[in-house]
C-alpha positions, 0 to 999 in steps of 0.5 A: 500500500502507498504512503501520503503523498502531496500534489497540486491540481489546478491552483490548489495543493492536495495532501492526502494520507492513509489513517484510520478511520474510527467512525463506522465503518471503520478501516484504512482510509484516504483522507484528503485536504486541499489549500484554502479548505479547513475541511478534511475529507474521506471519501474512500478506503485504502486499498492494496492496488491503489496508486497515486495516479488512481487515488489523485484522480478519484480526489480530484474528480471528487473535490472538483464536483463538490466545488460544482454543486457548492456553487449551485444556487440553493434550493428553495425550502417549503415551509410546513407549519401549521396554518395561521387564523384566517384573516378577518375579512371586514363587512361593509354594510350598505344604507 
């Protein structure tokens, strides 16, 4: 299995390294930062047939559409609440 290694894909700098991961599910993963990102990421387990070509395309591939759907403008979000008092509608009485 490989180490970590560091490399730069496009302007940013990708460090990535093989720890363990302790929440489930649990084993050998490749976690990844990248320059001016203060999130961490672990997208995928180590594996025994891994090389730097196939695990830099796999991260890159993924941070890249992550940056996609990052910039994406929100959703709009229905709100479900329960229904107010019906407005009062004023009578207008006639002479």
């Amino acid at each position: 299995m490989i180490q970590g290694f560091t490399f730069e894909h496009g302007d940013r700098t990708y460090t990535c390294t093989v720890e363990k991961r302790t929440a489930p599910p649990a084993g050998m993963w490749w976690w990844f930062a990248v320059s001016r990102d203060a999130q961490r990421y672990a997208i995928m387990e180590a594996a025994s047939g891994d090389t730097q070509t196939s695990v830099k395309s796999r991260i890159t591939a993924y941070y890249e559409n992550l940056l996609r759907i990052r910039a994406l403008p929100p959703e709009p979000r229905h709100q479900f609440s329960r229904p107010g008092r019906p407005k009062s509608v004023k009578t207008v009485e006639q002479d």
